[in-house]
C-alpha positions in Angstrom: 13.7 12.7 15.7 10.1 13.1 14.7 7.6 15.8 15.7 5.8 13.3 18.5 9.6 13.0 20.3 9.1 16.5 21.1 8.7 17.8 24.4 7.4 21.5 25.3 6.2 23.6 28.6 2.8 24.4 29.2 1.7 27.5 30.8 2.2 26.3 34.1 6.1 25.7 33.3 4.8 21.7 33.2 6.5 19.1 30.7 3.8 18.2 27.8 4.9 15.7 25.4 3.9 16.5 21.5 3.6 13.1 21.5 0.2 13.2 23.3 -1.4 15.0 20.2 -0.6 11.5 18.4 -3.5 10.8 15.9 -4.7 14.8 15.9 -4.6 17.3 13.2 -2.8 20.1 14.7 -2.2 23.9 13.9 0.7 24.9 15.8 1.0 29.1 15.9 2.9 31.2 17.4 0.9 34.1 19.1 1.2 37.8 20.6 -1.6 39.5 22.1 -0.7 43.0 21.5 0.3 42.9 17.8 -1.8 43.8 14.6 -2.8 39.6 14.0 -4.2 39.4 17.7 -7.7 39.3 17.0 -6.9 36.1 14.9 -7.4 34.5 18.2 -11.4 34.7 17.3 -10.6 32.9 14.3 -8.9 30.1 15.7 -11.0 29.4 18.9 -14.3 29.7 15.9 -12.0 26.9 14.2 -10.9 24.7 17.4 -14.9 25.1 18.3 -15.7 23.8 15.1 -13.2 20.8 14.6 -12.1 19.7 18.5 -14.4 17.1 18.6 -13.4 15.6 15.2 -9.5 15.3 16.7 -7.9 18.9 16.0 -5.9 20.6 18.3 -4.5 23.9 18.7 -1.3 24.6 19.9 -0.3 28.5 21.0 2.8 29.3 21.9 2.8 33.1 22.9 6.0 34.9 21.8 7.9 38.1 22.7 10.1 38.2 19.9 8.8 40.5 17.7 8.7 43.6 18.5 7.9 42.9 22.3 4.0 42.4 21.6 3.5 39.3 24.1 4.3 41.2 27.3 3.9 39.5 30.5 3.4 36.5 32.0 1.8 33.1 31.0 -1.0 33.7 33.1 -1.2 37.1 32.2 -1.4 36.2 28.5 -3.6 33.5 29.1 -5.9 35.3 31.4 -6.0 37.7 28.5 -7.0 35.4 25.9 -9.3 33.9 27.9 -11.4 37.0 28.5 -10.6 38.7 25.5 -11.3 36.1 23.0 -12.6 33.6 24.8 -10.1 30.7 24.1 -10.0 27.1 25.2 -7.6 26.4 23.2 -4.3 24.9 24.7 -1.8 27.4 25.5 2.2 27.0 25.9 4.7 29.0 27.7 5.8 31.9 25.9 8.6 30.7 23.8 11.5 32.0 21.3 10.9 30.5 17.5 14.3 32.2 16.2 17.8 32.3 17.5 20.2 30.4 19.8 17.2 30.1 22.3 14.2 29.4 20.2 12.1 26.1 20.8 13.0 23.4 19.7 10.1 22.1 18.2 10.0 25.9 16.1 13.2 24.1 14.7 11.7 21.6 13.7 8.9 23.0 12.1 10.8 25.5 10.1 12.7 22.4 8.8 10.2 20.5 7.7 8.4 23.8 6.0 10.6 26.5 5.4 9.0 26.9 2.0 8.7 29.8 -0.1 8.7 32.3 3.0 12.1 31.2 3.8 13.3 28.8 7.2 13.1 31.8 9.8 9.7 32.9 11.3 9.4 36.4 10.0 5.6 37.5 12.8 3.2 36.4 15.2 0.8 34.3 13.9 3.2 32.0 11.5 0.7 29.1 11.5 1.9 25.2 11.0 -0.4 23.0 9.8 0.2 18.9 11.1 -1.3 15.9 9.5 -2.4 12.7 12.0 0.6 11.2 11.2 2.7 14.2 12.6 3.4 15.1 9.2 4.1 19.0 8.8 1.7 19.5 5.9 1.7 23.4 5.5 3.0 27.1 6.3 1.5 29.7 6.7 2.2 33.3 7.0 0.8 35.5 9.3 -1.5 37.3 6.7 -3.1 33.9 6.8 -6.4 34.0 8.6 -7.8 30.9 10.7 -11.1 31.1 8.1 -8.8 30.4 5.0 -7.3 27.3 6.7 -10.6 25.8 7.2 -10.6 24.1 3.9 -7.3 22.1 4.9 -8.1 21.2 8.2 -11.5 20.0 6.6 -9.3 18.0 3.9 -7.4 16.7 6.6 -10.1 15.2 8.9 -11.8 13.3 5.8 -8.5 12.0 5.0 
């Protein structure tokens, strides 16, 4: 099974195939809006502003798992980011990306980049990085700004 077989909930509980991002650079991240990392979303609406139009996609999948810092509802979360930071971005339902309920598509991710940091997601804000071929490319931790991943998404887009 490949990354485009996938098939996730949007905020609106609605199925959303991965498979419609076919062709896009994608950074998928998994997102809290009451941890330390939140005001990344600034840096990752600045990047989806910048990029969108050249076929990048952002995919945020609010979590609660750590720590309880993604209270509430989807629409409370994405009310929140939406005034807050001011994201268009598209936004998930809130998910689990360890244990016996977390998404599938975290499983696959941490598969296909468990890397150095190990195959569980340790935060908020663990960033994957997907090529146009649905190719996981990169990991990256949550320390990881939106502004340091520039230069690969740039490297990806010329590709």
């Amino acid at each position: 099974m490949g990354l485009y077989d996938y098939h996730v909930k949007d905020a609106k509980g609605k199925d959303v195939s991965i498979g419609a991002y076919t062709g896009k650079v994608m950074l998928i991240v998994n997102t809290a809006t009451r941890c330390g990392f939140t005001p990344q979303y600034t840096g990752l609406e600045n990047l989806y502003e910048k990029y969108h139009d050249r076929d990048f996609e952002i995919l945020d999948f609010p979590c609660n798992q750590f720590a309880s810092q993604a209270p509430g509802t989807a629409e409370e979360i994405q009310q929140f980011c939406q005034l807050r930071y001011h994201t268009t971005f598209p936004q998930f339902s809130k998910i689990e990306v360890n244990g016996t309920n977390e998404e599938p598509l975290y499983t696959y991710l941490k598969k296909q980049q468990s890397g150095m940091i190990g195959g569980k997601i340790k935060w908020n804000f663990t960033k994957f990085l997907v090529d146009q071929k649905g190719e996981v490319i990169k990991r990256y931790a949550p320390t990881k700004t939106p502004e340091a991943i520039a230069k690969d998404i740039e490297r990806l887009l010329k590709a």
